[in-house]
N, C-alpha and C positions, 0 to 999 in steps of 0.2 A: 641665728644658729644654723650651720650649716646641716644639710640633712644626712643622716647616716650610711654609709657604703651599702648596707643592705637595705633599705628604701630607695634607695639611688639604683640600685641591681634590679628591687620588683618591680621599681616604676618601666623601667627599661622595655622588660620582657610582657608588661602590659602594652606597653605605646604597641610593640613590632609583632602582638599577636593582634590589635584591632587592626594594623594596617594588612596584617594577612585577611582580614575576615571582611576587609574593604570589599572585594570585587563581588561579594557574593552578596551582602546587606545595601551593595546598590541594583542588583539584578542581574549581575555579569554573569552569563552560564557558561561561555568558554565560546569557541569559534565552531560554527556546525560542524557536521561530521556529514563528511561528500564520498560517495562512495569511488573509488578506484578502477573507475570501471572505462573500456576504451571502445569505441566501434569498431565493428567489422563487417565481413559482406554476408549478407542472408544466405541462407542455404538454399542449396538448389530445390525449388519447388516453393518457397517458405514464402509466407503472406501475412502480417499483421491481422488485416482483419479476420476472428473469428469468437470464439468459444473457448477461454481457458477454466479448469476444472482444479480447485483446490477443494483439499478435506477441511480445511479451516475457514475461507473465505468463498465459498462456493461454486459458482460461474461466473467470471469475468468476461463480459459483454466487451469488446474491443472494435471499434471501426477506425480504420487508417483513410486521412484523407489528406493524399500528398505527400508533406513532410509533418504532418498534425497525426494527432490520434487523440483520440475520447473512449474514456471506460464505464463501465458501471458494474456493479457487484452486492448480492446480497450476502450475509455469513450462512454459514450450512444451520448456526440456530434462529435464525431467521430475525435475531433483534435489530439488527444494524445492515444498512444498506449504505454505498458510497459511488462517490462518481472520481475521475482522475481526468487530466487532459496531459498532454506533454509534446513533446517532440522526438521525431523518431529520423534515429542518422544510422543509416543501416542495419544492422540487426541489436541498437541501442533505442531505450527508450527512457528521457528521465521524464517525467509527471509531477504534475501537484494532486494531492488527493483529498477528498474531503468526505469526512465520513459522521450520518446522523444516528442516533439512536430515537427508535420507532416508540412512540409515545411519549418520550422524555419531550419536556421544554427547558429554556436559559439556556445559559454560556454552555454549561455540561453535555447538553444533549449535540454539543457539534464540536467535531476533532480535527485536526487538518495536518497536514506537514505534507514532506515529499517522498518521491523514492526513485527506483529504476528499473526494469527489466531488460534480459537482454536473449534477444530469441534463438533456440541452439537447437539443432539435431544432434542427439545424445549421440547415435549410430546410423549412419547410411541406412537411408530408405523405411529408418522408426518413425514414430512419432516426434511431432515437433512439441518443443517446450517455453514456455517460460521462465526464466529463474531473476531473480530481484531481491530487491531490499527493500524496507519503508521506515522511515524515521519521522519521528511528532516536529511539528512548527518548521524550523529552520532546515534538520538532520534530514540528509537522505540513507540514512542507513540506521540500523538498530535491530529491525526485525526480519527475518525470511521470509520472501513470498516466490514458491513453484507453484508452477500452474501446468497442466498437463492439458495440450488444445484436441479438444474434440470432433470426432470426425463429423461430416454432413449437419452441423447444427449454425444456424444463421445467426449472428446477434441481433440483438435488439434490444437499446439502452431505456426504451422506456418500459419493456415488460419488466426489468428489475426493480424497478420502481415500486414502494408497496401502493395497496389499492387507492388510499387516500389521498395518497399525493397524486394521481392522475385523472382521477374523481370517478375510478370506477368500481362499481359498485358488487357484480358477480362474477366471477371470471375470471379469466387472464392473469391469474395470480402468480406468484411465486410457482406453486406447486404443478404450474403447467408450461412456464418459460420452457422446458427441457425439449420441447416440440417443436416441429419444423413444418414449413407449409407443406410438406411432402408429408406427414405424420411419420418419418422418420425419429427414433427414440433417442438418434443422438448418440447411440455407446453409453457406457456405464463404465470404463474403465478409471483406474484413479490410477495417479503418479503415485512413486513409492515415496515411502517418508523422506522428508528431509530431515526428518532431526529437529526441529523448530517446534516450540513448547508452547508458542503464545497460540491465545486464542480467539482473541479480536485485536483491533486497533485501541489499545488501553497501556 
């Protein structure tokens, strides 16, 4: 016996919604997401290497060597600290970044994906900026990251480092990175909001 026009119809619209639900129940998340972003030439005076200052992601430690760069950053609530490396093509920088949560162990306590910054003089003869993106795993884009670079402060990728991971035991902590061999304070100034809600790499 033949099967009836309406079993024949809901077998239909079962087969073509598994085959919609296909890409997703194999792992398919879509094609990254690359941010649109193009180089250009540094502004006059501008230097990769230094001290970038976010209210969300703290002090990004930045040293340029060459065409390379390496970062490191701890959050202003001091759970999570990250390192970045990338390439830098004029005033572009795309990175990978990898970021740990402090006391956490397993898969969870480590995040990674990429992003980009790209270094701008907002107005003649201001302060220099950073402004960027960062996206989990594959994505270079998702989240906002400004940075506002700070005056007379040196980096140094291992002071952001918490104490444990460099096996030191008093000192040199977070709460005194902001210091320079010169005991220069570094400025206190912050970049204005961008508008961006997140508040770690999550």
């Amino acid at each position: 016996m033949s099967p009836s026009p309406l079993f024949a119809r809901l077998f239909s619209i079962i087969l073509l919604a598994a085959f919609a639900l296909l890409p997703s129940a194999c792992g398919g998340q879509g094609e990254a997401k690359h941010a649109n972003a193009q180089p250009g030439p540094m502004p006059e005076g501008g230097e990769w290497t230094g001290v970038y200052y976010s209210t969300t992601y703290g002090n990004l430690h930045l040293i340029a060597d060459g065409d390379n760069g390496s970062g490191a950053w701890r959050t202003t609530a001091g759970d999570k600290w990250g390192e970045l490396h990338g390439k830098l093509e004029g005033n572009l920088m795309r990175y990978e970044w990898t970021e740990h949560t402090i006391g956490m162990i397993g898969p969870s306590a480590t995040r990674k994906g990429k992003g980009y910054f790209q270094y701008i003089e907002v107005k003649k003869g201001e302060a220099h900026e950073l402004r960027g993106q960062w996206g989990l795993e594959e994505d270079e884009t998702g989240s906002t990251w400004d940075a506002l670079k700070q005056r007379n402060m040196v980096p140094s990728l291992k002071d952001v480092r918490p104490d444990e991971i460099e096996g030191r035991v008093t000192g040199g902590g977070w709460d005194d990175q902001g210091s320079t061999p010169s005991g220069d304070s570094g400025g206190s100034e912050e970049p204005e909001s961008s508008g961006d809600s997140s508040t770690d790499m999550q």
